[in-house]
C-alpha positions in Angstrom: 19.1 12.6 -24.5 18.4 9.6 -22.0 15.2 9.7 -19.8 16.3 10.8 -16.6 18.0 13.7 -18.7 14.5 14.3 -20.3 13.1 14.2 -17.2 15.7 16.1 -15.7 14.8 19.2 -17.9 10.8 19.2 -16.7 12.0 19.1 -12.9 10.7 22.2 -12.5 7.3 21.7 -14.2 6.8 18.2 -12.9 7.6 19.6 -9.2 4.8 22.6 -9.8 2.5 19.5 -10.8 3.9 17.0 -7.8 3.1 19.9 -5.5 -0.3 20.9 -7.0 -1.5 17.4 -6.2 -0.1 17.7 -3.3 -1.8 20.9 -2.2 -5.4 19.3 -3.0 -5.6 15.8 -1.5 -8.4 13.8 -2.0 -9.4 10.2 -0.3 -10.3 7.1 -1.4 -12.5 6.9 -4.6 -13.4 10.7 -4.4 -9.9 11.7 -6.3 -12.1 13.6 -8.9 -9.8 16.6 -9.0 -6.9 14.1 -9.5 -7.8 11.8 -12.0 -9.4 14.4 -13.9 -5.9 16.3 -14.1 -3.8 13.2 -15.0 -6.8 12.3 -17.5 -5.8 15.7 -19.1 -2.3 15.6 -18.9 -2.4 11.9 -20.5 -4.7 13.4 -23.7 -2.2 16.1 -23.7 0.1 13.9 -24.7 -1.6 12.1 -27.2 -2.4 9.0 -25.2 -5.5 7.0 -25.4 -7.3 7.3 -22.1 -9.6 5.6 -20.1 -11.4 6.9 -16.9 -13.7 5.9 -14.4 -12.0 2.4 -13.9 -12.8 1.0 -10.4 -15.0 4.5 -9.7 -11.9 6.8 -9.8 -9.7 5.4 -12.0 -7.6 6.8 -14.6 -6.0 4.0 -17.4 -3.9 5.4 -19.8 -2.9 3.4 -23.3 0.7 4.2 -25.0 1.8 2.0 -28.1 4.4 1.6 -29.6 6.0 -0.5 -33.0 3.6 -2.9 -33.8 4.4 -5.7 -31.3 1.5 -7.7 -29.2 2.9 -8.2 -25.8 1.7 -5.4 -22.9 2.7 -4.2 -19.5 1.5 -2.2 -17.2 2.8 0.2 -14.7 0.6 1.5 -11.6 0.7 4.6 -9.2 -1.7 5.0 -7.0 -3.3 8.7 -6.4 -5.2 8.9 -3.0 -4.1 10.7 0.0 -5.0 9.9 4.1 -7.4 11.0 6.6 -5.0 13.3 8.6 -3.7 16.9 9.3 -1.0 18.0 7.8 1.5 19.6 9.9 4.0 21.5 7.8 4.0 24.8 7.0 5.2 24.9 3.2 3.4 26.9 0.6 2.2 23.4 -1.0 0.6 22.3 2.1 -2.9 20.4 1.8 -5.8 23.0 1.4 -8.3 20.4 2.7 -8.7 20.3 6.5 -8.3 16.8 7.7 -6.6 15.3 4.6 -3.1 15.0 3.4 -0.9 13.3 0.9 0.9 11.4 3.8 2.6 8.4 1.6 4.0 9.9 -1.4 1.2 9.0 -3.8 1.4 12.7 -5.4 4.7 11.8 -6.3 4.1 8.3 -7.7 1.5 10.0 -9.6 3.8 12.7 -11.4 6.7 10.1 -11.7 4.2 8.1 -13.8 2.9 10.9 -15.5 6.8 12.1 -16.6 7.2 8.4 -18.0 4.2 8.9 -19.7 5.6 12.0 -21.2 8.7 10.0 -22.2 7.2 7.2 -23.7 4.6 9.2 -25.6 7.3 11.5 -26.9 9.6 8.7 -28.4 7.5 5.8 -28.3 10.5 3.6 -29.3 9.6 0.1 -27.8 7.8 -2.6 -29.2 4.1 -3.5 -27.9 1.6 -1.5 -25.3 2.1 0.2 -22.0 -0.7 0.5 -19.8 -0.7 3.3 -17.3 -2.5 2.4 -14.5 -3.6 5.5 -11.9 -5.2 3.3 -9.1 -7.9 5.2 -6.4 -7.9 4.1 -2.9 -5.1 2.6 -1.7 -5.3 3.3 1.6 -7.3 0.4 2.9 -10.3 1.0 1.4 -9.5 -1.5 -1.6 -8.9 0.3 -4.9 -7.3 -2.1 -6.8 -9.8 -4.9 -5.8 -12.2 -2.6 -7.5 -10.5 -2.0 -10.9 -10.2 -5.7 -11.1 -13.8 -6.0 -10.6 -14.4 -3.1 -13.1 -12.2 -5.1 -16.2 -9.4 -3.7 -15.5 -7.2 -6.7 -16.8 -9.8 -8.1 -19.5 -9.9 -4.2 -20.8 -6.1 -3.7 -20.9 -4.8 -7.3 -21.3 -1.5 -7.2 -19.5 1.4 -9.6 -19.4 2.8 -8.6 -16.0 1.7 -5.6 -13.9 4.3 -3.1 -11.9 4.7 -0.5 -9.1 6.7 1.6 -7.0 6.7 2.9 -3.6 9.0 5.8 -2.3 10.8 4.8 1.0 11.2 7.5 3.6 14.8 6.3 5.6 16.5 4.8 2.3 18.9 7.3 0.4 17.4 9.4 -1.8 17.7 7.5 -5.6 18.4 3.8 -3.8 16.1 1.1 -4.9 15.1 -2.1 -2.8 13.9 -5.0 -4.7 12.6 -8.2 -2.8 12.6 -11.6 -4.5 9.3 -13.0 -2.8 7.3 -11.1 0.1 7.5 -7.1 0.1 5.0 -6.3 2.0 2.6 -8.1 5.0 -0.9 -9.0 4.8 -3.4 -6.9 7.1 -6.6 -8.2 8.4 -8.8 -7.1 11.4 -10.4 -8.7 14.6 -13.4 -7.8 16.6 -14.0 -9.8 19.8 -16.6 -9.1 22.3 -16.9 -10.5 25.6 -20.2 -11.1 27.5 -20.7 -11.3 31.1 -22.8 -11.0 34.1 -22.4 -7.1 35.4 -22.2 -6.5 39.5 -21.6 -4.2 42.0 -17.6 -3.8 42.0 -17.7 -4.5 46.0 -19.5 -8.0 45.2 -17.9 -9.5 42.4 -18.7 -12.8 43.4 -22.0 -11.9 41.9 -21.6 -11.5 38.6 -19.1 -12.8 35.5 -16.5 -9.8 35.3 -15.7 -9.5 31.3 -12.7 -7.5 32.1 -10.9 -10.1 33.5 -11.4 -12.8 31.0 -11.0 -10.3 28.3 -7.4 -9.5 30.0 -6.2 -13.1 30.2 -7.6 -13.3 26.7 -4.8 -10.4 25.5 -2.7 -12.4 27.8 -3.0 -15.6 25.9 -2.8 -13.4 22.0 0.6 -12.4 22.5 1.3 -16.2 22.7 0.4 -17.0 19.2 3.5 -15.5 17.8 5.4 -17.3 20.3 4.1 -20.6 20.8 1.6 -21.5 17.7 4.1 -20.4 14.4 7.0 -22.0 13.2 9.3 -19.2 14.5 10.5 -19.1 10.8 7.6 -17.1 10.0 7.4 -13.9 10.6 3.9 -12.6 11.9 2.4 -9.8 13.9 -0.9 -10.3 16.0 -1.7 -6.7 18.1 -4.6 -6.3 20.4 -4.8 -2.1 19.6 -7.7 -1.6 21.1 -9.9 -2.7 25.0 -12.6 -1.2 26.2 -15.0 -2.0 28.7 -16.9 -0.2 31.8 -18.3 3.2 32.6 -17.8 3.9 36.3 -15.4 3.0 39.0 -17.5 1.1 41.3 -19.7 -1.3 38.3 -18.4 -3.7 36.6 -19.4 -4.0 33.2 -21.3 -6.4 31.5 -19.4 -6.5 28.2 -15.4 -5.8 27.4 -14.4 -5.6 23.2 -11.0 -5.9 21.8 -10.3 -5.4 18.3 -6.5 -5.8 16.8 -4.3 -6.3 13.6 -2.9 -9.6 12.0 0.1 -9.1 9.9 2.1 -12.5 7.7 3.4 -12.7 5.0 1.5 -15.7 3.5 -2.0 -16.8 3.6 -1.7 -20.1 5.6 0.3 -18.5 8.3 -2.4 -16.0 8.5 -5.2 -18.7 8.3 -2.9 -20.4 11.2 -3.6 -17.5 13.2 -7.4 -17.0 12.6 -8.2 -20.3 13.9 -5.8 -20.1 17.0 -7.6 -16.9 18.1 -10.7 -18.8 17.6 -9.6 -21.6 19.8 -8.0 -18.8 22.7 -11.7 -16.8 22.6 -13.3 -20.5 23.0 -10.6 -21.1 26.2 -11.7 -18.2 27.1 -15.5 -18.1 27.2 -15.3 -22.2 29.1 -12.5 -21.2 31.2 -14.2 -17.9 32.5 -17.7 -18.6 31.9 -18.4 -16.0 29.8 -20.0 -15.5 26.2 -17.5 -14.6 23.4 -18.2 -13.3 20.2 -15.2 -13.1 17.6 -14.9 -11.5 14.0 -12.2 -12.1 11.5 -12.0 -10.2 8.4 -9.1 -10.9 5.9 -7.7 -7.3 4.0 -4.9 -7.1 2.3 -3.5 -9.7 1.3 0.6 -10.5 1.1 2.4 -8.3 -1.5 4.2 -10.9 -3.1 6.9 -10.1 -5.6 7.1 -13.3 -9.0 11.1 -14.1 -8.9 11.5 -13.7 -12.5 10.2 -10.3 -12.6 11.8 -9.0 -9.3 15.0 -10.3 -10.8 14.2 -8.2 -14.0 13.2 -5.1 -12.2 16.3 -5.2 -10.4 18.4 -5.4 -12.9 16.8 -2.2 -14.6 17.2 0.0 -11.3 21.4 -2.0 -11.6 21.3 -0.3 -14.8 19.7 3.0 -13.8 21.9 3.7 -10.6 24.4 1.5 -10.1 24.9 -2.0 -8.2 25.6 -0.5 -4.9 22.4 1.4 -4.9 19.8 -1.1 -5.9 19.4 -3.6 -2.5 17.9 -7.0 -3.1 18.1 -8.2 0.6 16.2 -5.7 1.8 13.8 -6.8 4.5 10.3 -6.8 3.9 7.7 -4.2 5.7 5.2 -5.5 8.2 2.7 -2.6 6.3 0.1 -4.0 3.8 -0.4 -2.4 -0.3 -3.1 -3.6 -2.0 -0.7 -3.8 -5.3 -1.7 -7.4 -3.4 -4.5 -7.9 -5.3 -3.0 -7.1 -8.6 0.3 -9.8 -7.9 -2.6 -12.5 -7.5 -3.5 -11.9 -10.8 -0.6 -11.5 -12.8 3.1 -11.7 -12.4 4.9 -8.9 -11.6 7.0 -7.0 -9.0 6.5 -3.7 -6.6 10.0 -2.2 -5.8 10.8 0.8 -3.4 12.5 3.8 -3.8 14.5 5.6 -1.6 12.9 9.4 -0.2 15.7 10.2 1.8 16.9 10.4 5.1 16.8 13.3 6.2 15.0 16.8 5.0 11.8 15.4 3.2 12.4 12.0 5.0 10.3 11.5 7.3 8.5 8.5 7.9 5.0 7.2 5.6 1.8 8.6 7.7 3.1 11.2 9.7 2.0 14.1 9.8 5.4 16.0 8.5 5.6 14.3 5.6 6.6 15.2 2.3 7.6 13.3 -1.2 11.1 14.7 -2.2 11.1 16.2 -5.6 14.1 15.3 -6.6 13.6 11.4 -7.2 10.8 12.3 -9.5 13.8 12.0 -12.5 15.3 8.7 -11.0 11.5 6.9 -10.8 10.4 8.5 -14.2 13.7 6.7 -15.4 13.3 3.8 -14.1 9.8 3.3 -15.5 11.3 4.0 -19.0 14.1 1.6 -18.6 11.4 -1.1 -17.2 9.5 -0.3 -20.8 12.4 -1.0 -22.7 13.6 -4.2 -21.0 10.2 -5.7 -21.2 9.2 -4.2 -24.7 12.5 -3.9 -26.8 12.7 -2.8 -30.5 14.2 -6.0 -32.5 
């Protein structure tokens, strides 16, 4: 029987399980309820495990024949900050929280190749099975890193997957270089002179040069990068002032910086430096500016893209496996791992219509019936990387 067969005939259990996680969300580095069942499920199967990796994290060990060379393969496990809106008998039970991105299902398609693997165990070398905390911008995989994760589990290459809500249902994109965008955050606070509204002339207005200071951000994209790459700078948030007739003595603006490499997003930094400098002579006012890198670029190593891709070719066929896909403008701190080792992230497709709908929003759901295709393609990735001579 192949995998997705296999798999195939635990659809039912493995969609209980998909939907327990989902039922009981938990956030960044407090999954406790979900590492602690995949921790069981792993010994369950006979596989070595590890827990409390980067706080939360779960690190499972399967071997197999007696070769040397190791992978490993990563789901993440956290859910978001947000309410759930559907109505479903596996809706979240936790006010305020919500798996919102699919990472119940990356969970229990990792957990049904780990069922697989354990079960048959017919590759050569060591499979790591890495359950990740705190994805969601609160840095998860920075922290296994710091915790050992690759001196603990000495990996070759490292691997993940992310379903993609508005891709058919099985599909897989694979991108030869840039996946995903770097994220980082900006804080800038402008200091005036506060006046009577009627007298203006008698005081330094922060509102104004704050304004033209939005004004001249929007330019960066448009007048400071070669228009070759492909960046995002968004001013998300102004505030300034408390009543109609004073104005204020401070405005703040805080935004986003998205690129998908680290000297176009270095570029940027020191332009909005030089704007908020403009800004504070042009105006006369004080300026005060943060920059704080995130995220970095999810960067996909050609060799193993090229790989990858020709597993998910092998899996589903040719016309379902997209390798010109275009990259997302969202950040994944898989990031951090691709700075350490080769390796590729792929995405695979939710659906487009029931169980669909876009990562974050509030309607979401991971469709069940990928879990066989992503369980699959874990296996085949195992076998191409570790085969039996």
């Amino acid at each position: 029987m192949s995998a997705i067969e296999t798999v195939r005939s635990r659809q039912t259990e493995l969609t209980r399980l998909r939907r327990d996680i989902h039922a009981h969300p938990e956030l960044a580095f407090a999954e406790h309820r979900t590492a602690e069942l995949v921790a069981q499920h792993l010994q369950s199967l006979g596989i070595e495990v590890h827990r409390n990796i980067g706080k939360t994290g779960v690190v499972g060990v399967v071997r197999g024949g007696s070769g040397t060379r190791a992978i490993g393969l990563r789901a993440d496990m956290d859910a978001l900050p947000m309410q759930e809106r559907n109505t479903f008998e596996h809706r979240s039970r936790h006010t305020g929280c919500m798996h919102a991105c699919g990472h119940d299902g990356h969970t229990t398609m990792l957990l049904a190749a780990a069922e697989v693997l354990a079960a048959q165990r017919d590759f050569d070398g060591t499979v790591y099975l890495v359950f990740q905390p705190a994805e969601e911008g609160e840095g998860g995989a920075p922290a296994m890193i710091a915790d050992g994760l690759f001196e603990r589990f000495p990996m070759a290459s490292i691997f993940g997957m992310h379903n993609w809500p508005g891709m058919t249902a099985g599909h897989f994109a694979v991108h030869a270089g840039p996946a995903m965008a770097s994220a980082d955050r900006f804080d800038i606070e402008v200091r005036g002179h506060g006046a009577h509204a009627a007298m203006p002339h008698l005081g330094t207005d922060p509102v104004v040069a704050a304004a033209a200071l939005v004004q001249a951000i929007q330019t960066i994209t448009s007048r400071t990068l070669d228009p070759l790459d492909a960046a995002v700078v968004s001013t998300t948030m102004f505030n300034a002032g408390e009543a109609y007739n004073v104005i204020p003595d401070r405005a703040t603006l805080a935004g986003t910086v998205r690129a998908f490499s680290e000297p176009v997003a270095a570029r940027i930094e020191a332009r909005l430096r030089e704007l908020c400098a403009g800004v504070a002579a042009g105006f006369g006012v004080e300026v005060g500016f943060d920059y704080r890198r995130g995220y970095p670029p999810t960067v996909n190593s050609l060799a193993e893209a090229e790989i990858c891709a020709g597993v998910a070719t092998a899996l589903v066929g040719a016309q379902q496996v997209s390798r010109d896909a275009r990259p997302s403008m969202g950040a994944e701190d898989f990031a951090f791992f691709l700075q350490r080792k080769p390796g590729c992230y792929v995405w695979i497709g939710n659906g487009t219509s029931e169980g669909g709908c876009m990562l974050h929003n509030p309607r979401y759901d991971f469709n069940d019936e990928i879990i066989p295709i992503g369980a699959a393609y874990w296996v085949g990735l195992v076998h191409k990387l570790l085969p039996r001579a």
